[in-house]
C-alpha positions as CSV (number, residue, x, y, z in Angstrom):
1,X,112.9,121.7,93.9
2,X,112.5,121.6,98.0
3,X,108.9,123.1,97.0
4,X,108.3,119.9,95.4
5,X,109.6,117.3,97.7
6,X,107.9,119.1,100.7
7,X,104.5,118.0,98.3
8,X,106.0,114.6,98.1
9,X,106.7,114.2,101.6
10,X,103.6,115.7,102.9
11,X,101.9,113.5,100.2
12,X,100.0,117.2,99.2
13,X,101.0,116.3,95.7
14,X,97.3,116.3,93.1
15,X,97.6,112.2,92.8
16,X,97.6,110.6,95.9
17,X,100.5,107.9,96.3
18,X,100.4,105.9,99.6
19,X,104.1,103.7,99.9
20,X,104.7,101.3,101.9
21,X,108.6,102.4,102.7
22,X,107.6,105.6,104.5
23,X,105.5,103.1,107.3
24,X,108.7,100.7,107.9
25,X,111.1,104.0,107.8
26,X,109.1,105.7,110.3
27,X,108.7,102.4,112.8
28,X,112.7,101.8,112.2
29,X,112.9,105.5,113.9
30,X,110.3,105.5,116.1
31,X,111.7,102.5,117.3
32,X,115.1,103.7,117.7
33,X,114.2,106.8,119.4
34,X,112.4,104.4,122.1
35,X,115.4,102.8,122.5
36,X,117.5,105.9,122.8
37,X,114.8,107.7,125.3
38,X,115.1,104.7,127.5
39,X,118.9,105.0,127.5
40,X,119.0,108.6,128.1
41,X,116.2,108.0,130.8
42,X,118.9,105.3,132.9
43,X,121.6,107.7,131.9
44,X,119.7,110.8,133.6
45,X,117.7,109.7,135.5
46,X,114.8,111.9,134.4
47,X,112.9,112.1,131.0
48,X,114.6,113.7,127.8
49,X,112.5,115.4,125.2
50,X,114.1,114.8,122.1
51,X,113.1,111.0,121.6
52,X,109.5,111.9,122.3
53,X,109.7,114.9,119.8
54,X,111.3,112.4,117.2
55,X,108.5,110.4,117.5
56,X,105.6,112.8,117.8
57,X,107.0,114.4,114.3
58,X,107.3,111.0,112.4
59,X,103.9,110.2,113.7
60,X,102.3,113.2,112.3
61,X,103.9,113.1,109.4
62,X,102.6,109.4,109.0
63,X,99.4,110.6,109.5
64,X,99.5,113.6,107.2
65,X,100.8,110.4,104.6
66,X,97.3,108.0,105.4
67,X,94.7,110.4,106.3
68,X,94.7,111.8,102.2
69,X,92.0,111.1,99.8
């Protein structure tokens, strides 16, 4: 079962499916964890990591999505 939605997520699976409610998801988080990274930024006064890893997974991810024959 988790074999199978790692395919799915990955979009690995033999039929290519492209959806359109992984792009919105993905700039709703993206988006988010700007916002946060700039709040922890005031907050600390010195980058945090997490918001840019957040970002740098969902954008892989996306591209592992669109870059599929």
């Amino acid at each position: 079962m988790l074999w199978k939605w790692f395919l799915y997520i990955t979009n690995n699976e033999s039929k290519s499916r492209h959806e359109q409610h992984f792009d919105v998801a993905f700039f709703i988080i993206n988006t988010l964890a700007g916002l946060f990274g700039i709040y922890m930024f005031i907050i600390h006064e010195e980058p945090q990591w997490i918001p840019i890893l957040i970002i740098e997974y969902t954008w892989a991810l996306d591209n592992m999505r669109h870059n599929r024959p």
